[in-house]
Residue frames as a rotation matrix with the C-alpha (Angstrom) as fourth column:
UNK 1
0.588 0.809 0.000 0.00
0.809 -0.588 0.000 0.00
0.000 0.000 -1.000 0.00
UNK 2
-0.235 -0.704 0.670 1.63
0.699 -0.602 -0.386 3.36
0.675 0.378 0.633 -1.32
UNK 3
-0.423 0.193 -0.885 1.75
0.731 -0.504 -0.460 6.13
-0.535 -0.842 0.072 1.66
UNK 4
-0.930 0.270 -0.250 0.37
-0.351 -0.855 0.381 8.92
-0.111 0.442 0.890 -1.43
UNK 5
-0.214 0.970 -0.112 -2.99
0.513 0.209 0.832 6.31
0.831 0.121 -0.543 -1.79
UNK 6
0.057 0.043 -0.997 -3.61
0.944 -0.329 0.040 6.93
-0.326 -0.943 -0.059 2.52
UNK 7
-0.715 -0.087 -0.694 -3.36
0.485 -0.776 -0.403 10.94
-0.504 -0.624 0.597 1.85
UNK 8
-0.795 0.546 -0.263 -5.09
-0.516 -0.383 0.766 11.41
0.318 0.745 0.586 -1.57
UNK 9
-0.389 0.678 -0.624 -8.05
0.498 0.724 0.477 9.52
0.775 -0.125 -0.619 0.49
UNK 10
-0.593 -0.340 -0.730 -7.68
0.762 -0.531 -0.371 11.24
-0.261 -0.776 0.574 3.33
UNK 11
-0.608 0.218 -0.764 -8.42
0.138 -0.918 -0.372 14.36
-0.782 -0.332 0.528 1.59
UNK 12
-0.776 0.630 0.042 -10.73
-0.176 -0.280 0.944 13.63
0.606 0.725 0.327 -0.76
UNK 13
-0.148 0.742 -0.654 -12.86
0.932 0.325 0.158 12.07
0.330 -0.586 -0.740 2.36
UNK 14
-0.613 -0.503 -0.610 -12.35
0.643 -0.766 -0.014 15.68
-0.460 -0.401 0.792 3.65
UNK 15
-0.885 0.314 -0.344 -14.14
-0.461 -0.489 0.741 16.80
0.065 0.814 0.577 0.86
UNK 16
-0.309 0.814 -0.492 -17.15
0.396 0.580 0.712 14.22
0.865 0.026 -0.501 0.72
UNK 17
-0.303 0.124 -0.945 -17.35
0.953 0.039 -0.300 15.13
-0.001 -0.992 -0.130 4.74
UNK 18
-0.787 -0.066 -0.613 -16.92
0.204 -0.966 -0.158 19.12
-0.582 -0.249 0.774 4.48
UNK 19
-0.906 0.411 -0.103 -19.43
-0.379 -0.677 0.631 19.59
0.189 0.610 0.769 1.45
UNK 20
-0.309 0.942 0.134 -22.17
-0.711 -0.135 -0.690 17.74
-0.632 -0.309 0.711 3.01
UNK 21
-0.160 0.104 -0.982 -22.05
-0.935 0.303 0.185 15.14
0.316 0.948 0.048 0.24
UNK 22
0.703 0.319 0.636 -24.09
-0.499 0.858 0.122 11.45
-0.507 -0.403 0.762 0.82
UNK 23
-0.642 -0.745 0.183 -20.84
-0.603 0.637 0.481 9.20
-0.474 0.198 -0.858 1.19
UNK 24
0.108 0.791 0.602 -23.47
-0.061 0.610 -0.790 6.46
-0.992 0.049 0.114 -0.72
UNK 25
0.697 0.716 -0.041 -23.87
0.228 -0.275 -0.934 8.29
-0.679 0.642 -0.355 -3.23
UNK 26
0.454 -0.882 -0.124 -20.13
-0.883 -0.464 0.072 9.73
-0.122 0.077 -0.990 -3.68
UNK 27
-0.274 -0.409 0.871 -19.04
0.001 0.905 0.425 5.59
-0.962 0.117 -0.247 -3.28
UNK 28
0.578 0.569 0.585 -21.50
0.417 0.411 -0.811 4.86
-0.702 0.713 0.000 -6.50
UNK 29
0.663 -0.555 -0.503 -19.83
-0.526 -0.823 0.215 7.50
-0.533 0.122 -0.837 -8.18
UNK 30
0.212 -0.823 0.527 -16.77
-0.883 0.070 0.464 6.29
-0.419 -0.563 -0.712 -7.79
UNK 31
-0.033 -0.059 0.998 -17.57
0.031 0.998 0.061 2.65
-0.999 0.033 -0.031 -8.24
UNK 32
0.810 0.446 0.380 -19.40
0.384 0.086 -0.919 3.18
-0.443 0.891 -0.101 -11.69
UNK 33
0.707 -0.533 -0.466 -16.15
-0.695 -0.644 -0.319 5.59
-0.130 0.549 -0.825 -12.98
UNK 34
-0.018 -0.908 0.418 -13.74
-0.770 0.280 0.574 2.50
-0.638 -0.311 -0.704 -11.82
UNK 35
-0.064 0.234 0.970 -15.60
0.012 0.972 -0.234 0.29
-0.998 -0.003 -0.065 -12.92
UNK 36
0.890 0.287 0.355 -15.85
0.343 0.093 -0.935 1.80
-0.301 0.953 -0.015 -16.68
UNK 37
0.342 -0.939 0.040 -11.73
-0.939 -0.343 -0.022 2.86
0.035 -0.030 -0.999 -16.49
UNK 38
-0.252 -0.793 0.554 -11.31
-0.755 0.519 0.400 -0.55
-0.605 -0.318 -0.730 -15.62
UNK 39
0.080 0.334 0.939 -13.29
0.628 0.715 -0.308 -2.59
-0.774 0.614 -0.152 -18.42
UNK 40
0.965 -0.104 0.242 -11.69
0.157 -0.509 -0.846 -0.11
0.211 0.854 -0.475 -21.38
UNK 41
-0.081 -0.979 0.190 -8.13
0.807 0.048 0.589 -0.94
-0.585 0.201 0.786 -22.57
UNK 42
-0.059 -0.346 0.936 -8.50
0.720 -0.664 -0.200 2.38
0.691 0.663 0.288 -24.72
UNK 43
0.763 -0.100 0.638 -9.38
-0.426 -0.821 0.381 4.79
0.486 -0.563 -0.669 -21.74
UNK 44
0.835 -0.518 -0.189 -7.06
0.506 0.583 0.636 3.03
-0.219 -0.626 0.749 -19.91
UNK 45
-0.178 -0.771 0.612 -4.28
0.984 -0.152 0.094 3.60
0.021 0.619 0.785 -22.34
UNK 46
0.066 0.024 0.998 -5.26
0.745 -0.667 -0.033 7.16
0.664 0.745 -0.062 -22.80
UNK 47
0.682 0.361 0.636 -5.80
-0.131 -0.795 0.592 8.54
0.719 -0.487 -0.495 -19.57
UNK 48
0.857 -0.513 0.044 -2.85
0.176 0.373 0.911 6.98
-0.484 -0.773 0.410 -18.31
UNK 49
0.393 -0.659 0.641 -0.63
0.728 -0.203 -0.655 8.12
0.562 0.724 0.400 -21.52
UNK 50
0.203 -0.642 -0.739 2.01
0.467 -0.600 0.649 10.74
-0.860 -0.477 0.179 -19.61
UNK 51
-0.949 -0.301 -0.090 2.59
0.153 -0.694 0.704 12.05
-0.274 0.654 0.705 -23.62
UNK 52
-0.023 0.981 0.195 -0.94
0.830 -0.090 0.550 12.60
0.557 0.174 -0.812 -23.87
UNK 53
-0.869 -0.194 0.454 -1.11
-0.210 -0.687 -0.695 16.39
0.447 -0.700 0.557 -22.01
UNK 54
-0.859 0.507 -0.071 -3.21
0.276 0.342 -0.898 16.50
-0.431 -0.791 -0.434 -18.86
UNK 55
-0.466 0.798 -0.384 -5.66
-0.698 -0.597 -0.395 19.13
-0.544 0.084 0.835 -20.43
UNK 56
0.090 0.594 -0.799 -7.01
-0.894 0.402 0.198 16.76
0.439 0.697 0.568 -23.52
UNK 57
-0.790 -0.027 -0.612 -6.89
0.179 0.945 -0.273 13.84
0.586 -0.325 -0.742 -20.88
UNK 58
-0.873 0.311 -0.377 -8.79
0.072 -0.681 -0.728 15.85
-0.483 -0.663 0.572 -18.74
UNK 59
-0.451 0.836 -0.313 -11.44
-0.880 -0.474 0.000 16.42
-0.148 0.276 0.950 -21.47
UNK 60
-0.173 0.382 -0.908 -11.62
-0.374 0.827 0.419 13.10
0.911 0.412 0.000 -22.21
UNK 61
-0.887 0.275 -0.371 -12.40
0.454 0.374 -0.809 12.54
-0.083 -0.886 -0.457 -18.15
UNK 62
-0.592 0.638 -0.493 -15.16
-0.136 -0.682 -0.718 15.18
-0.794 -0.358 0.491 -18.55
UNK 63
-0.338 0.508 -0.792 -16.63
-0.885 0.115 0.451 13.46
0.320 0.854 0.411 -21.76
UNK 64
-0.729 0.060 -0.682 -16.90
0.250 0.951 -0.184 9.89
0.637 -0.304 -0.708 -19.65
UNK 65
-0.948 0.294 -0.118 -18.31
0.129 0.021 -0.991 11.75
-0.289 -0.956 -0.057 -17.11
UNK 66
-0.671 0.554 -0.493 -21.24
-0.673 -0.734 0.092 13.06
-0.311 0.394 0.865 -19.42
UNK 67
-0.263 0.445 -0.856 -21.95
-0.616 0.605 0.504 9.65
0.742 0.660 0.115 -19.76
UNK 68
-0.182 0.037 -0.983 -21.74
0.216 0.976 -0.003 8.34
0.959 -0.212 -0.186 -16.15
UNK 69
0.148 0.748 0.647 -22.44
0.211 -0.663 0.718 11.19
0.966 0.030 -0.255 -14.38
UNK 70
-0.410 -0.677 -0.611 -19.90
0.883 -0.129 -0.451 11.96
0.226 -0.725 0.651 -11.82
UNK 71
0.918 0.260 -0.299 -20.53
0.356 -0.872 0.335 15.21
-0.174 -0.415 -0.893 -9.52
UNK 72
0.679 -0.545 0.491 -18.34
-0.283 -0.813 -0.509 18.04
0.677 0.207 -0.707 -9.55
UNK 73
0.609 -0.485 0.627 -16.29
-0.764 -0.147 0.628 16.60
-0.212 -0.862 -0.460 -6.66
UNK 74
0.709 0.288 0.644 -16.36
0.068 0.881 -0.468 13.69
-0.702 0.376 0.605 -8.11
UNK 75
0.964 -0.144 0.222 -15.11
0.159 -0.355 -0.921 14.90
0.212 0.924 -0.319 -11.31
UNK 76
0.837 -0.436 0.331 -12.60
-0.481 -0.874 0.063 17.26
0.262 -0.212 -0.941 -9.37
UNK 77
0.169 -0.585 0.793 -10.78
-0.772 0.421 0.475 14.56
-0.612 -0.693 -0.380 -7.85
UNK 78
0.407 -0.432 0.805 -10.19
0.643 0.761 0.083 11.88
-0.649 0.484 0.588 -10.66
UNK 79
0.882 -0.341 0.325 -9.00
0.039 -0.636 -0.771 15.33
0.470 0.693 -0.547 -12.45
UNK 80
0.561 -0.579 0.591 -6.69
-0.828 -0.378 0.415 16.14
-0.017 -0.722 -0.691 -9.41
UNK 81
0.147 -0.631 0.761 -5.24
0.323 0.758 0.567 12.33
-0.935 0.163 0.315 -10.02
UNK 82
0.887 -0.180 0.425 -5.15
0.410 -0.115 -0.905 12.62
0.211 0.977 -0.028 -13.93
UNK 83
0.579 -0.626 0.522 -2.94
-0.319 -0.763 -0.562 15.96
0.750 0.159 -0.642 -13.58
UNK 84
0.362 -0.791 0.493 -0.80
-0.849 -0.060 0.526 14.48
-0.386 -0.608 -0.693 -10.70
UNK 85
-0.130 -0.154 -0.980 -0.27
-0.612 0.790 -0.043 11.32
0.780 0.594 -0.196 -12.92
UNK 86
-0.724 -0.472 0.503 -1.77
-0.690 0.474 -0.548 8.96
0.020 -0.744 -0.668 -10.01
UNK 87
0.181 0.852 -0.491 -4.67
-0.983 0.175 -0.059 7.21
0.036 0.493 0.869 -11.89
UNK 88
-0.246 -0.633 -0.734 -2.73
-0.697 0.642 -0.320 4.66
0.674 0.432 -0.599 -11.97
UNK 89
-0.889 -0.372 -0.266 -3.45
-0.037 0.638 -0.769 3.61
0.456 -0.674 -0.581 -8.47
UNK 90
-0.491 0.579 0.651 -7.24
-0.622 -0.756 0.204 4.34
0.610 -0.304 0.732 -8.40
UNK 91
0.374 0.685 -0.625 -8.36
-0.100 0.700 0.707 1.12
0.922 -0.202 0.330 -6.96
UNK 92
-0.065 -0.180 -0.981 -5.94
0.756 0.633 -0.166 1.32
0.651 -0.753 0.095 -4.60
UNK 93
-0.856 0.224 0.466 -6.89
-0.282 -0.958 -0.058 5.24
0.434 -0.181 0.883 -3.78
UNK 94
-0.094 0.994 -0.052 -10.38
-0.547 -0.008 0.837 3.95
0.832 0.107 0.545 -3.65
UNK 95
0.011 -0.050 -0.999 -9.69
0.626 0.779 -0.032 0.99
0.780 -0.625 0.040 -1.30
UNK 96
-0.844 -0.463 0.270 -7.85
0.336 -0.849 -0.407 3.66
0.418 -0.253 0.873 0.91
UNK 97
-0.610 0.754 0.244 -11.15
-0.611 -0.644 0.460 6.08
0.504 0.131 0.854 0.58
UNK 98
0.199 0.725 -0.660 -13.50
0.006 0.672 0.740 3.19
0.980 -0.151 0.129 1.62
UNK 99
-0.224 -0.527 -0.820 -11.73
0.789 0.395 -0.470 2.38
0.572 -0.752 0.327 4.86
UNK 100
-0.826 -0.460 0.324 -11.17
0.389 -0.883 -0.263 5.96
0.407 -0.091 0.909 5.63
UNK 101
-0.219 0.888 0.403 -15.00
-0.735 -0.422 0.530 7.06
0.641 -0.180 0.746 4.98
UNK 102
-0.220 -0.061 -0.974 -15.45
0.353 0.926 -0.138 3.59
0.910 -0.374 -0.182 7.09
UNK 103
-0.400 -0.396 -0.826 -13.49
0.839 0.204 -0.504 4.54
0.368 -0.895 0.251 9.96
UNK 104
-0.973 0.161 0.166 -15.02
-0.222 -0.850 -0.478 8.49
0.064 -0.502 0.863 10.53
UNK 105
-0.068 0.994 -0.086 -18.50
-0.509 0.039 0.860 6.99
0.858 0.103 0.503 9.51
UNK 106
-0.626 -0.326 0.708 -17.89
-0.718 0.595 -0.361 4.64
-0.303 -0.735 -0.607 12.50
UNK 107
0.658 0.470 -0.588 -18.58
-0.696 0.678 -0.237 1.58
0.287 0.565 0.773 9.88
UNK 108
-0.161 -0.964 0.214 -16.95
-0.772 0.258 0.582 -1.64
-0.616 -0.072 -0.785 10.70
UNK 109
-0.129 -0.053 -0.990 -16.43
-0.921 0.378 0.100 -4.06
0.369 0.924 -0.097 7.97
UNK 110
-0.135 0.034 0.990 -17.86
-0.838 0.529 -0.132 -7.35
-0.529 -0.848 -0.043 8.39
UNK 111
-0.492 0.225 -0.841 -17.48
-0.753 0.375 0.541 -10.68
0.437 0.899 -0.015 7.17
UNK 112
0.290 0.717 0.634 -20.24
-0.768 0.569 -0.293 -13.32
-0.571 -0.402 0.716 7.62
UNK 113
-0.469 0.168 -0.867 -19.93
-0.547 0.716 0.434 -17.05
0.694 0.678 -0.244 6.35
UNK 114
-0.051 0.826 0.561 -22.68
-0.958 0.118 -0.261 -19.10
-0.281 -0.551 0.785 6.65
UNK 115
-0.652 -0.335 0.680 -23.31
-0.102 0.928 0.359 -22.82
-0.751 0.165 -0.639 5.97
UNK 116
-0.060 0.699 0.712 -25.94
0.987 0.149 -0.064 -22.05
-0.151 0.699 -0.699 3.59
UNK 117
-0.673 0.029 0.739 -27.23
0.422 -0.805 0.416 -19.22
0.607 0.592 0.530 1.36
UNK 118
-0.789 0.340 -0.511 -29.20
0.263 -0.565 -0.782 -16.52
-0.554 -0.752 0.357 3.39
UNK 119
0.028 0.556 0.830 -32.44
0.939 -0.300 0.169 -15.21
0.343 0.775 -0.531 2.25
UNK 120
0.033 0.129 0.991 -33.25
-0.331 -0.934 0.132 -10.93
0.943 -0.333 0.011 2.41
UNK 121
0.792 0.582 0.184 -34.85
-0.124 -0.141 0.982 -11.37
0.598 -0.801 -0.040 5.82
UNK 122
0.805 -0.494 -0.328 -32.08
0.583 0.558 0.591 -13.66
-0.109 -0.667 0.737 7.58
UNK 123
-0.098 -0.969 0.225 -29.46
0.964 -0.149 -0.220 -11.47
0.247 0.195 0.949 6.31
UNK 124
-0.127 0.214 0.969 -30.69
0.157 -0.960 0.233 -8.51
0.979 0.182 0.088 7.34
UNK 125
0.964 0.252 -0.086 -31.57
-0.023 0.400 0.916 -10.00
0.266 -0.881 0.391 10.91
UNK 126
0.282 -0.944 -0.173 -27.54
0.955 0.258 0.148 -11.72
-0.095 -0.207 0.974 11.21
UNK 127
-0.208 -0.595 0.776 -26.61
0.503 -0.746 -0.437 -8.01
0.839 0.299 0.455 10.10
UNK 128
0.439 0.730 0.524 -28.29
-0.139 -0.521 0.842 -6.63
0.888 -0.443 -0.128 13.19
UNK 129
0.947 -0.302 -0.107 -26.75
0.284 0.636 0.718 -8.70
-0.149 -0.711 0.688 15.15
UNK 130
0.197 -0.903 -0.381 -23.68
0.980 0.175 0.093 -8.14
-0.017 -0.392 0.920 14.45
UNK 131
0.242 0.124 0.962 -24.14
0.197 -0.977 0.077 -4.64
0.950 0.171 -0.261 14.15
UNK 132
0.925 0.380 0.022 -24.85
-0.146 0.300 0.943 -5.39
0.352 -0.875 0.333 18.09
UNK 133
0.608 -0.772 -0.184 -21.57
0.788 0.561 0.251 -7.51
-0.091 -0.298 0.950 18.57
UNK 134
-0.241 -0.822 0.515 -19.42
0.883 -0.406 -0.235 -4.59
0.402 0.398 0.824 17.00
UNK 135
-0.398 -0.220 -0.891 -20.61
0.369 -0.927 0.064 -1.31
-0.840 -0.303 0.450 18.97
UNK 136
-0.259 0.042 -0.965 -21.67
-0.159 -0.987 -0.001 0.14
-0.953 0.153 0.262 15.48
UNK 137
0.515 0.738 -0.436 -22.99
-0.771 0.176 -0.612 -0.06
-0.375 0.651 0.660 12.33
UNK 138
-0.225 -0.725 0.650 -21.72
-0.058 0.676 0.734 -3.01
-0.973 0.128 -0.194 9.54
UNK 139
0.182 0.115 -0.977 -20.90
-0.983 0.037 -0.179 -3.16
0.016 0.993 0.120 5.95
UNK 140
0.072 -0.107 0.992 -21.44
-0.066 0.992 0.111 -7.41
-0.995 -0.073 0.064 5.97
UNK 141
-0.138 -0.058 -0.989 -20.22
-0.949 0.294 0.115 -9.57
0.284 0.954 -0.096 3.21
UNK 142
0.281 0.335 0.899 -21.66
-0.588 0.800 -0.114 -12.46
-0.758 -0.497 0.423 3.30
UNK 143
-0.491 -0.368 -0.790 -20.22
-0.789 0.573 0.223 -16.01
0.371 0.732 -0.571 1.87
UNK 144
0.654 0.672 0.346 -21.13
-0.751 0.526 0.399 -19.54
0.086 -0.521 0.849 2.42
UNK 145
-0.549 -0.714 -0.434 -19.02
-0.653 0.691 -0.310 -22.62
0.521 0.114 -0.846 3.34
UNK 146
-0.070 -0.302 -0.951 -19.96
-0.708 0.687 -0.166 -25.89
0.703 0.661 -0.262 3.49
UNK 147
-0.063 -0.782 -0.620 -18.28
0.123 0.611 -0.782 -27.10
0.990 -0.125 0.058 5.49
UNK 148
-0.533 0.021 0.846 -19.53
-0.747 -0.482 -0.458 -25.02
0.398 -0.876 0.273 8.61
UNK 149
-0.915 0.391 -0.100 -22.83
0.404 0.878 -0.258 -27.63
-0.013 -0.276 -0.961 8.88
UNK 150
0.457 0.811 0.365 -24.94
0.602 -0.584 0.545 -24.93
0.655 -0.030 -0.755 10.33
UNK 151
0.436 -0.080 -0.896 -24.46
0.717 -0.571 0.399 -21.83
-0.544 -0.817 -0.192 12.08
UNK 152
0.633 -0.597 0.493 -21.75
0.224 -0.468 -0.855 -18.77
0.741 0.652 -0.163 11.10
UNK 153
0.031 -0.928 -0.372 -18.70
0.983 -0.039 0.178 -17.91
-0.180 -0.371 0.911 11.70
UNK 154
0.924 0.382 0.018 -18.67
0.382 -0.921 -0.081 -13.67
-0.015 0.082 -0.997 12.23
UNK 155
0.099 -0.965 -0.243 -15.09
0.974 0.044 0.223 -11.60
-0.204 -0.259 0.944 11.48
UNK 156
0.839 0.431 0.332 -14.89
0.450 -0.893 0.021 -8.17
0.305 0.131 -0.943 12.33
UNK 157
0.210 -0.962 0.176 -11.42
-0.975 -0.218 -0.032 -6.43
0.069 -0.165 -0.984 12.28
UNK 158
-0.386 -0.917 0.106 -9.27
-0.807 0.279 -0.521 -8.80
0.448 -0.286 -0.847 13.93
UNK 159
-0.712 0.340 0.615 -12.01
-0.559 0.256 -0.789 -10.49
-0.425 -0.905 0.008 16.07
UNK 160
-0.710 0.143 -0.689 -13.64
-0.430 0.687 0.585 -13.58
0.557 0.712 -0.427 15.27
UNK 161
-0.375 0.653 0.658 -17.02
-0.853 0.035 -0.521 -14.95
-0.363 -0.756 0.544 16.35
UNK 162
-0.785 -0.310 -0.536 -17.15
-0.489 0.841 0.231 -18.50
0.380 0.444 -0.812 15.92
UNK 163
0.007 0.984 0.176 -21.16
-0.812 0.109 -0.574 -19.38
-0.584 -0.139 0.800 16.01
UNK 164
0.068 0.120 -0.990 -20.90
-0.816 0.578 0.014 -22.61
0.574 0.807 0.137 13.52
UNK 165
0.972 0.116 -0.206 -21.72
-0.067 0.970 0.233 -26.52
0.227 -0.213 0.950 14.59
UNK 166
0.499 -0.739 -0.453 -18.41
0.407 0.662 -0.630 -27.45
0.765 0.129 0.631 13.35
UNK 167
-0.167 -0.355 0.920 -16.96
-0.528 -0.755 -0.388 -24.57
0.832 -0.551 -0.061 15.47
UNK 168
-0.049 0.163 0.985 -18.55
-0.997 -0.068 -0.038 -26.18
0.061 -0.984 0.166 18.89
UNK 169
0.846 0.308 -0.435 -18.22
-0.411 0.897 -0.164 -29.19
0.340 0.317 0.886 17.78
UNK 170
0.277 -0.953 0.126 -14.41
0.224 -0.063 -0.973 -28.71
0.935 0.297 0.196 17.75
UNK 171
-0.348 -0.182 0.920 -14.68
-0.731 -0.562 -0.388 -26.91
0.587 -0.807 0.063 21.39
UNK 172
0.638 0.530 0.559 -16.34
-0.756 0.569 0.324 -30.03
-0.147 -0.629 0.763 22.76
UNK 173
0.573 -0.650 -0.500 -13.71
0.296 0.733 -0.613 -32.32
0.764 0.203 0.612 21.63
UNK 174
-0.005 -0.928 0.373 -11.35
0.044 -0.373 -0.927 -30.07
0.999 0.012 0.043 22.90
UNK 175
-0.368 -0.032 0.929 -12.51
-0.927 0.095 -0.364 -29.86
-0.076 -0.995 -0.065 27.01
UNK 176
0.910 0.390 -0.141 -13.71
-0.349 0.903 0.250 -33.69
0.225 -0.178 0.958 26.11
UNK 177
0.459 -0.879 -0.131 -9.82
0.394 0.334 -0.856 -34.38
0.796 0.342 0.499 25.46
UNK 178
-0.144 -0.797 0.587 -8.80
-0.392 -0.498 -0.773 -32.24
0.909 -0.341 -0.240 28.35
UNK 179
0.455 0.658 0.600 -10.84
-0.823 0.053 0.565 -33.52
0.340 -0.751 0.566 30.72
């Protein structure tokens, strides 16, 4: 992780935070611009070209946008990379940015794996919960394994919550064996 992703996050969150702008909305943004930079080998190539000057890279950021509809901040800031040549790293700018807006939103990332697929309801419920467990809201990803039996296995930061069959299954051996 480059120490220039961490500041150019930093202070574009600054921005999203100071103008009052819905961090949602500002993420979508984002996502949709990466996501059409990163599935075009010709913008690619162009807007990353260093003999390409900044200005006619620039327009050609402000012709994409006409099509995907970036805000002015929005806009401002993949200009403000363009002209510092640091496109290069937007995903990992973005990554960066996520975290960041994360950590002031007081979001904590969460991952959920279950032994089976979830429907709306249940996943929306298990989010609660751990919403609960963590002190504060949660962005959950949920997966599934197998292998659990039944139950889930919860991993927030560093801290694991280990709710699965196999899980207590594994703890009952273990004081059966000490015993």
């Amino acid at each position: 992780m480059s120490a220039f992703a961490a500041r150019y996050a930093r202070a574009f969150a600054d921005v999203v935070l100071d103008a009052k702008l819905d961090p949602a909305e500002v993420e979508q943004q984002l996502s949709d611009f990466a996501a059409t930079f990163d599935g075009s080998k010709d913008l690619r190539e162009l807007l990353l070209n260093p003999s390409v000057p900044v200005a006619k890279r620039v327009s050609i950021l402000d012709a994409v946008n006409r099509r995907i509809g970036c805000g002015p901040k929005v806009r401002n800031f993949l200009a403000v990379l363009i002209s510092h040549e640091r496109l290069h790293a937007l995903n990992e700018i973005l990554e960066e940015y996520r975290s960041e807006m994360n950590r002031r939103l007081s979001i904590s990332d969460a991952e959920v794996v279950t032994a089976r697929p979830l429907e709306a309801g249940e996943r929306a419920r298990l989010e609660r919960q751990v919403a609960e467990l963590a002190g504060s809201r949660v962005n959950a990803t949920f997966r599934q394994d197998k292998s659990l039996i039944g139950g889930a296995i919860v991993r927030i930061g560093s801290t694991i919550y280990d709710g699965s069959v196999r899980g207590r299954l594994e703890r009952l051996k273990e004081r059966l064996v000490a015993s």
